[in-house]
C-alpha positions in Angstrom: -222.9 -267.4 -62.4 -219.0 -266.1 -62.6 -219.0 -266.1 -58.6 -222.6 -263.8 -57.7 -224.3 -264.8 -54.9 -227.5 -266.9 -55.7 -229.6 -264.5 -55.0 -227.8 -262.0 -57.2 -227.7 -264.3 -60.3 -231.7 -265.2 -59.1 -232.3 -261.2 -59.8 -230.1 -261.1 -63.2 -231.9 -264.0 -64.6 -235.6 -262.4 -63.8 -234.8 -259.1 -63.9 -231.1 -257.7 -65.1 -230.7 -259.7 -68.4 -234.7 -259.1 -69.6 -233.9 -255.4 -69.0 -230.9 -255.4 -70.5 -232.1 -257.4 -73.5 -235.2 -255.4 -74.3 -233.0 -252.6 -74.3 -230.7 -254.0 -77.2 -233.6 -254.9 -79.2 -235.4 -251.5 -79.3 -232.1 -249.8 -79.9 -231.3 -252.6 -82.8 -235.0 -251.8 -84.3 -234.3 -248.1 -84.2 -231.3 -248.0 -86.2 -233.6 -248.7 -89.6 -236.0 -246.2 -89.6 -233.3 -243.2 -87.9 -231.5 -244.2 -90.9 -234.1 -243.8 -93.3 -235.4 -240.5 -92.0 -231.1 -239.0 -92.3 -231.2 -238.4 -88.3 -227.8 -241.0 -88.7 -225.5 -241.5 -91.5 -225.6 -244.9 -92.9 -221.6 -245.7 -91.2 -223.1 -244.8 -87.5 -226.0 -246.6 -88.0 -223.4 -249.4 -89.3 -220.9 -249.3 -86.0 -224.5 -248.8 -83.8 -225.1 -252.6 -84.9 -221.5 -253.6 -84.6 -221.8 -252.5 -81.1 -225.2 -253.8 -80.6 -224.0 -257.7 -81.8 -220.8 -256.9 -79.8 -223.1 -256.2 -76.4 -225.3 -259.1 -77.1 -222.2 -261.3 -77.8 -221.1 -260.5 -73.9 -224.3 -261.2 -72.8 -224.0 -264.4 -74.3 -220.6 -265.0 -73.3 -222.4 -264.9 -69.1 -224.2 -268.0 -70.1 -221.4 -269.8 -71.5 -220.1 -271.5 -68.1 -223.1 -273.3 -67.5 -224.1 -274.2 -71.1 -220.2 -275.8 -71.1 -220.4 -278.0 -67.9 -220.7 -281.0 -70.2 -217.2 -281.6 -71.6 -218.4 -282.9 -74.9 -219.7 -279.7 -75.8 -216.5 -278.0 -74.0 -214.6 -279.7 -77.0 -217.1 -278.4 -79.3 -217.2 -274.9 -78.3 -213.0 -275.1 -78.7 -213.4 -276.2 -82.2 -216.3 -274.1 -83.4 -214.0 -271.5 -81.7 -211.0 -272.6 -83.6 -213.0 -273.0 -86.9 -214.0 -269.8 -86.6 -210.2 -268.2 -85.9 -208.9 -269.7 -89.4 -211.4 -269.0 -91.3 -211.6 -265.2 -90.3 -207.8 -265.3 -90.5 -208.0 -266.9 -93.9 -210.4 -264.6 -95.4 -208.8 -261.7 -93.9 -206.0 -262.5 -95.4 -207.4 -263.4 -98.6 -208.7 -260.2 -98.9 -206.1 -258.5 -98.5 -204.1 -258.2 -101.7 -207.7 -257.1 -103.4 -208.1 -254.2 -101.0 -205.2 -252.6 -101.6 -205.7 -253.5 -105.3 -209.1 -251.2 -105.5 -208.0 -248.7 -102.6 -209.0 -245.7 -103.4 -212.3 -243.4 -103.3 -215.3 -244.9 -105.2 -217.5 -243.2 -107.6 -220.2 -245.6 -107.1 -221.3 -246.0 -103.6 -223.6 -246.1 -100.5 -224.5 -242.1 -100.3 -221.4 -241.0 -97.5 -223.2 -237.9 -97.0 -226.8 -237.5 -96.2 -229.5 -235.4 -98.4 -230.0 -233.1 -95.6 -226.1 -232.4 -95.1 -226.3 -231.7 -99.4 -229.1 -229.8 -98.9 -227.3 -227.6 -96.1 -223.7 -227.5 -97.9 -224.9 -225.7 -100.9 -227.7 -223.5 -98.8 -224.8 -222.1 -96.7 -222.3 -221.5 -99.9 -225.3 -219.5 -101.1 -224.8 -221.5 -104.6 -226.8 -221.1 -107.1 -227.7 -224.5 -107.4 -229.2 -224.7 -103.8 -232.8 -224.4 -104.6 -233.0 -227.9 -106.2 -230.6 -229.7 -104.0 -233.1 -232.0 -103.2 -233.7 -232.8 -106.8 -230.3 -232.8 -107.5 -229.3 -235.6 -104.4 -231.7 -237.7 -105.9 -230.8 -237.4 -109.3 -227.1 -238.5 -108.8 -228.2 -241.3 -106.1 -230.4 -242.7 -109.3 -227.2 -243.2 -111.3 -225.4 -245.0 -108.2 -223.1 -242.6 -107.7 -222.0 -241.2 -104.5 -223.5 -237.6 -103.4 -220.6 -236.8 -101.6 -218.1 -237.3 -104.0 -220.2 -235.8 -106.8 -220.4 -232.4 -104.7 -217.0 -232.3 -103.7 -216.3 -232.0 -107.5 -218.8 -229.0 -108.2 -216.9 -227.5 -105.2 -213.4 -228.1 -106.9 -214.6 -227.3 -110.1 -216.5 -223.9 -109.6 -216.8 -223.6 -105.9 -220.7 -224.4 -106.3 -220.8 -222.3 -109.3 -219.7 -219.2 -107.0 -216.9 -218.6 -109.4 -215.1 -218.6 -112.4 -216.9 -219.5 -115.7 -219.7 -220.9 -114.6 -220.7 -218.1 -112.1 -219.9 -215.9 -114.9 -221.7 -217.3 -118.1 -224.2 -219.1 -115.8 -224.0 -222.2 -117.2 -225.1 -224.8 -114.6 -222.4 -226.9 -115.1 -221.3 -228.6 -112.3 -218.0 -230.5 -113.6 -216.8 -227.7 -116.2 -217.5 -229.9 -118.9 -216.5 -228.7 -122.3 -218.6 -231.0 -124.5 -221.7 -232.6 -123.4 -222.7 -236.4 -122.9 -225.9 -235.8 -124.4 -225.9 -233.3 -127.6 -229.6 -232.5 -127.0 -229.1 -230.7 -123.0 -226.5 -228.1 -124.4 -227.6 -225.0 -124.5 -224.2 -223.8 -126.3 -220.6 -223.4 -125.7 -219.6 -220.3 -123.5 -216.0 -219.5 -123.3 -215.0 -222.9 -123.7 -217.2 -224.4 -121.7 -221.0 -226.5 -121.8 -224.3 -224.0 -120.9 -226.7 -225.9 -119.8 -230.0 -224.7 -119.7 -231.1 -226.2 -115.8 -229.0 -228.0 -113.0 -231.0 -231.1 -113.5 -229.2 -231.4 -116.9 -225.7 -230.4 -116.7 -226.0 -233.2 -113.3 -227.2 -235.5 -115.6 -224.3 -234.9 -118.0 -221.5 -235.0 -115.2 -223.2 -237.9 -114.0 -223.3 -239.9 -117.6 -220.2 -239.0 -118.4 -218.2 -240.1 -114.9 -220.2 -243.7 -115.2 -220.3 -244.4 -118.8 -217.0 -242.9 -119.9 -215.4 -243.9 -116.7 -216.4 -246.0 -114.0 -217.8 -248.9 -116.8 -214.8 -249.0 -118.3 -213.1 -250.0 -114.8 -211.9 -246.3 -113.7 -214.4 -246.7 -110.6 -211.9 -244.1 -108.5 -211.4 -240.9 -108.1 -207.5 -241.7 -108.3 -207.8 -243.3 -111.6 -210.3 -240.5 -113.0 -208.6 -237.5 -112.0 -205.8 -237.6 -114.1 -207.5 -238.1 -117.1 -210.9 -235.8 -116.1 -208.6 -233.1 -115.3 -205.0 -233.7 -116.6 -202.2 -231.5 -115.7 -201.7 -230.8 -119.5 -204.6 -228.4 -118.8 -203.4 -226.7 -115.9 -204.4 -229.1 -113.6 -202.6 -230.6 -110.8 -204.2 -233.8 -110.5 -202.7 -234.9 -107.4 -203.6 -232.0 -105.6 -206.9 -231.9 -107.0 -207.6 -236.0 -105.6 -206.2 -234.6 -102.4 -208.8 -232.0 -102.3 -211.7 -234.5 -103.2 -210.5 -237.1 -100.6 -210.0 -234.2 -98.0 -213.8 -232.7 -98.4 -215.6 -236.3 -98.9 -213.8 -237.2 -95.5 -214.5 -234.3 -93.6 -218.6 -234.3 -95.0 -219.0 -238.1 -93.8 -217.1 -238.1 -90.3 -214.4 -239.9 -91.5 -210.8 -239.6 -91.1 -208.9 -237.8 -93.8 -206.1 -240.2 -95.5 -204.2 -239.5 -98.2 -203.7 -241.3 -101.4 -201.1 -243.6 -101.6 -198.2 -241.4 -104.3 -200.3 -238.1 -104.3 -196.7 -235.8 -104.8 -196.1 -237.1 -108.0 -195.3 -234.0 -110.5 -195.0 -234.2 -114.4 -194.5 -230.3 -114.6 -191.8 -227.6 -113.6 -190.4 -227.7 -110.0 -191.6 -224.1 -109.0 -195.2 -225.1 -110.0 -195.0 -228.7 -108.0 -193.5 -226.7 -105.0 -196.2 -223.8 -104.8 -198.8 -227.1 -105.1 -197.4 -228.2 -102.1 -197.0 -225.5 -100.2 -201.0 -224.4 -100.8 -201.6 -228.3 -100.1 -200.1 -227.8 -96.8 -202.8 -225.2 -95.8 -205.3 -227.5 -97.2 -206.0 -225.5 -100.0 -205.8 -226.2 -103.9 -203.4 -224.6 -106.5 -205.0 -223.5 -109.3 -202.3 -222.3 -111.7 -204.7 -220.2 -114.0 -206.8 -218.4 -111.3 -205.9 -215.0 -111.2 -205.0 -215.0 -107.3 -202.6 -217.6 -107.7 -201.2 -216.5 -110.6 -200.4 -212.9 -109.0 -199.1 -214.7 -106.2 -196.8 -216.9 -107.9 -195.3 -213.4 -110.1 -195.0 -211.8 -107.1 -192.8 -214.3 -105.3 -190.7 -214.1 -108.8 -190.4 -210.3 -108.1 -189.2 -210.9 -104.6 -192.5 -209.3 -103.1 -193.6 -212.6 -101.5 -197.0 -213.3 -100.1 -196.1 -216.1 -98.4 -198.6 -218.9 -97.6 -202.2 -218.7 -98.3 -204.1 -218.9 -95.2 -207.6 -220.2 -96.8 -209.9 -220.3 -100.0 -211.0 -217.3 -101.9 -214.2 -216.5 -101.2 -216.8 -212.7 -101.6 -217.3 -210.2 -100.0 -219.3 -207.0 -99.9 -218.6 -204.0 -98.2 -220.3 -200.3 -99.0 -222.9 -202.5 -101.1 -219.8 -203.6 -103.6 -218.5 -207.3 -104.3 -215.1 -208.2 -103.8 -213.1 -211.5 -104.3 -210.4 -212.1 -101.7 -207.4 -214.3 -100.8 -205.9 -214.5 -97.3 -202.0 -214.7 -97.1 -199.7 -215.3 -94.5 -197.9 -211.7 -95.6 -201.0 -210.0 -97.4 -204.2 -209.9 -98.7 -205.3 -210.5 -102.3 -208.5 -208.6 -103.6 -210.1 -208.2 -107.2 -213.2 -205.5 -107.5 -216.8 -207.3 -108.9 -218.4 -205.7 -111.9 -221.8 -204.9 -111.2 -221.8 -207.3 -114.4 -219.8 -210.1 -112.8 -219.3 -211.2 -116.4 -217.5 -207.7 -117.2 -215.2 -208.5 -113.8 -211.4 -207.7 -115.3 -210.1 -210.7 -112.8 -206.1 -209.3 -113.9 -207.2 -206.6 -111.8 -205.6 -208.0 -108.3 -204.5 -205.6 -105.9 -202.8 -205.9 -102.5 -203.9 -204.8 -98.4 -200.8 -203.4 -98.1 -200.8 -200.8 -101.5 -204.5 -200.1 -99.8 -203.2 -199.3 -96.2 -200.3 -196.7 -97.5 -202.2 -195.1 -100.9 -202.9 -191.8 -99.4 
């Protein structure tokens, strides 16, 4: 057996190979249930059984020699080797053309992030939303819809409800609707937007509306959603905004980030598609209504530059008083919080450097 000693390939046949066998098989029954209980995410539990068939196909491959001593089935295994080339070719190539067709990042999928990893995301944001995580994973697996993708839009849209209008009117709306799917879950309309009266229903809502309104009408991507979800008519910048979603969803389920294919496509003024890139290149999203990014783009037109933004905006709290902030490579960016967060005047941005040199 490929040149051991008989008394070698004696000891692989009774010993090496049952060992090594046994071992494939309980690691090939494990992969179920360690999926099942989230200890793996369904894509490692995936390439575990790529590599599993790939070990047991070497194992097999050992044997091969003297199961091909005949040369009738020597011409057999060349065909069944040569059927096998085309027809892998044939279909790879097939499919092709229809993969590049749908690229993009799917509403409806197999969960790319685990309940567990939900749960955790929106425990550490401190949203107010993380108490029925749980609930709330389950509800948008129900509907098909991928969990990962689903949260990456509540982060986009209100970072978990930590901001904006929904922090401020506490409407438990996790896509910033402004009109809900279902008449009956609205609690009213606050400042534009849907108030919901629990999480469970504004999910629902986002959920309804992304599958009926969208994905079964054959917008089943995030790239062909976006731009109509959250056109730049609204002071959006949709390509920046898919960037964002693709970024997150890749970085949640172990995957490598990839760009869509035409993301720096502008319809609006050249200053506004150049700031978008410049935040983009830090990996953050331009938001060309939020206060922060507003200021910053005024005070670039002044010729008091801020420069790039180093990372998200995010609250702090110092002397027992809440303070939104926004790192720059030149300065930092802060707004006081009302005891009131609703009664927060968010025009109210002031600078480090005014802070450092007020006497």
């Amino acid at each position: 057996m490929l040149g051991l000693s008989p008394a070698a390939a004696r000891w692989w046949r009774e010993r090496g190979e049952p060992l090594v066998l046994a071992a494939l098989a309980a690691l090939a029954l494990s992969l179920p249930p360690l999926a099942l209980l989230e200890l793996v995410a369904p894509h490692q539990a995936a390439r575990a059984a790529l590599a599993l068939a790939w070990a047991a196909g070497i194992l097999l491959s050992l044997r091969l020699p003297g199961l091909l001593r005949r040369e009738g089935r020597r011409v057999a295994a060349l065909a069944a080797i040569l059927a096998a080339t085309l027809a892998g070719a044939l279909s790879i190539g097939l499919a092709t053309p229809q993969a590049r067709a749908a690229d993009g990042l799917t509403f409806k999928s197999a969960p790319r992030i685990s309940q567990s990893s939900f749960v955790a995301i929106l425990q550490r944001a401190g949203s107010p939303a993380a108490p029925e995580a749980d609930s709330l994973y389950t509800t948008i697996t129900s509907y098909g819809l991928d969990p990962a993708v689903a949260l990456a839009f509540f982060q986009h849209e209100s970072s978990f409800c930590l901001a904006g209008a929904c922090a401020n009117g506490n409407l438990h709306n996790w896509g910033m609707l402004r009109r809900p799917v279902k008449a009956d879950r609205s609690a009213g309309i606050v400042g534009g937007f849907v108030r919901y009266a629990s999480w469970q229903d504004g999910v629902s809502d986002w959920c309804e509306l992304i599958l009926f309104r969208y994905v079964n009408r054959g917008l089943e991507t995030v790239e062909k959603v976006i731009p109509i979800y959250a056109p730049s008519s609204d002071n959006n910048v949709p390509s920046a905004y898919i960037n964002t979603i693709r970024r997150v969803v890749a970085a949640w389920s172990g995957r490598r980030f990839e760009p869509a294919a035409d993301l720096h496509t502008y319809t609006g003024s050249l200053d506004q598609a150049l700031v978008s890139e410049t935040f983009g290149s830090a990996g953050i999203t331009y938001h060309p209504n939020w206060a922060f990014h507003t200021y910053m783009l005024d005070q670039a037109r002044a010729g008091r530059p801020l420069g790039a933004p180093m990372d998200d905006s995010r609250v702090i709290t110092v002397g027992g008083k809440r303070f939104a902030v926004q790192v720059f490579a030149q300065d930092t960016l802060y707004t006081p919080i009302a005891d009131e967060e609703s009664d927060t005047d968010w025009t109210d941005v002031r600078r480090l450097s005014e802070l450092l040199t007020t006497p």
